[in-house]
C-alpha positions, 0 to 999 in steps of 0.5 A: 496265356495260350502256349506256342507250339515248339519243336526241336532242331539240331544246331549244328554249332553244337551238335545239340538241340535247341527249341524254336517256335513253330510259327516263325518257321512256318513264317520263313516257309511262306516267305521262301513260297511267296518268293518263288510266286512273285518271280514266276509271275514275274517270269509269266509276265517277261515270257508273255512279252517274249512270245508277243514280241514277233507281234511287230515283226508279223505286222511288217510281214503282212503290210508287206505282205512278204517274210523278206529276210526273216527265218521262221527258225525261231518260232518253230524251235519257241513252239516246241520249248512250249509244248514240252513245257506246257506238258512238264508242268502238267500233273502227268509229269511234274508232281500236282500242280507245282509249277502252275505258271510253267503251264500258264504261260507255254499254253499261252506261248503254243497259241502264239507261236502256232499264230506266227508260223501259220502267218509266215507260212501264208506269206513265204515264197513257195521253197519257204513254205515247204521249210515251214511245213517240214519243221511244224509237222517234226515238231508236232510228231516229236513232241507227240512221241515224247509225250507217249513216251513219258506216259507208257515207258515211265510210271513214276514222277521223277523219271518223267521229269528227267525225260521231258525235263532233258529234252525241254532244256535242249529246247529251250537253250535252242529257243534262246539262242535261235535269233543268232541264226542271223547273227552272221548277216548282222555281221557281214551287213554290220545292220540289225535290221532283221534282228528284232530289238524286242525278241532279244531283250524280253529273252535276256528278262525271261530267262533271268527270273525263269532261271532264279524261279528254278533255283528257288523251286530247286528244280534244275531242269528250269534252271539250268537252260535260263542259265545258257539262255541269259548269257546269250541274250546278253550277247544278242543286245550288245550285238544291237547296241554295236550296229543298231546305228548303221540299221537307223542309217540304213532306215533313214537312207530307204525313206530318203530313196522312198521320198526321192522315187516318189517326187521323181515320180510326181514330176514325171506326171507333172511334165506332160500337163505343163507340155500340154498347156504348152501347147495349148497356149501357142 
């Protein structure tokens, strides 16, 4: 018969040591591993959805071919939360490839956001645009700075960590919480329409596993913004829940004004051609 490999434990009932085999901690040890990889996956896929929720907005925006009422704030605060992730959970910072879908996924959110704010950019009236351009170049010269800081003033793991890790939590509670800059206008107008339905909702799932993957990796750097940002997408869909009646109202009164222009319009055109058989007739 082949032998299990043992090996000894304190029990701390006791104070004693008693004898465990090796494989059923070796099992418990994948299950935890296994754990942690099944909500990041589910954490990439909830964050995809947050980065791609702007998708339906931007398509009003060039149909319309005008931002309206929307701010370019929260894509701009999404791309730095990006950048400094996507840097956090690079080998340079966290230590080897760790926190793989960290990377994976801000990568992907770098390439969306940067999409967003140049499609804002290109469609905003001329005091926006220079708005926009002020707060992408800030972004990008900050997160350079920080970048180089990490790397030349701190040579070791953990240091690094704590400095992007800082700066990334503020980043990202400030991505969380950046739809309520609108929060007032849905306030006053008692109208959601320009607080879109889908950025507050995948930010609520997102940082709920992004915050239980911190817990679970013991990395609180990851965990503590996700536990500011669930609280506050909580708020943003109850927010929706109480006046996204008034928005489909709203909605339904402009299609009815929309129609009624139209069939003004149409009757207007009518009017001379029955005129002119009038006239035609005598």
């Amino acid at each position: 018969m082949r032998n299990t490999p043992t090996y000894l434990a304190i029990c701390p009932a006791s104070t004693g040591v008693f004898v465990l085999p090796r494989p059923f901690v070796y099992k418990d040890y994948n299950m935890g591993d296994r754990l942690r990889l099944a909500v990041g996956i589910m954490g990439n896929a909830a964050s995809m959805l947050l980065y791609a929720a702007p998708i339906l907005t931007f398509s009003r925006v060039i149909r319309k071919r005008s931002t309206e009422e929307f701010s370019c704030i929260p894509y701009t605060i999404a791309l730095l939360n990006c950048f400094l992730y996507t840097w956090y959970g690079l080998p340079v910072v966290s230590n080897g490839w760790e926190n793989v879908p960290v990377v994976t996924i801000n990568g992907l959110g770098i390439l969306l956001e940067l999409s967003f704010v140049f499609i804002y950019f290109c469609f905003a009236p001329a005091n926006a645009k220079k708005k926009v351009a002020v707060l992408t170049t800030s972004v990008i010269l900050g997160f350079c700075v920080i970048a180089l800081l990490s790397v030349f003033a701190f040579h070791d793991h953990s240091h690094r960590k704590i400095l992007v890790g800082s700066i990334g939590l503020i980043a990202s509670v400030a991505m969380y919480g950046s739809p309520l800059v609108v929060v007032k206008q849905v306030i006053q107008t008692k109208s959601v329409e320009f607080m879109p339905f889908y950025l507050s909702l995948f930010s609520f799932l997102a940082s709920s596993l992004w915050m239980t993957y911190g817990l679970l990796s013991h990395d609180l750097f990851l965990a503590s913004p996700n536990l500011v940002g669930s609280p506050l997408g909580i708020f943003q869909l109850l927010l929706y829940c109480k006046y996204r009646k008034n928005g489909f109202m709203e909605e339904g009164l402009k299609r009815d004004a929309a129609k009624g222009w139209r069939k003004s319009e149409a009757t207007d055109v009518e009017k001379p051609k029955e005129q002119l058989h009038a006239a035609s007739a005598q």
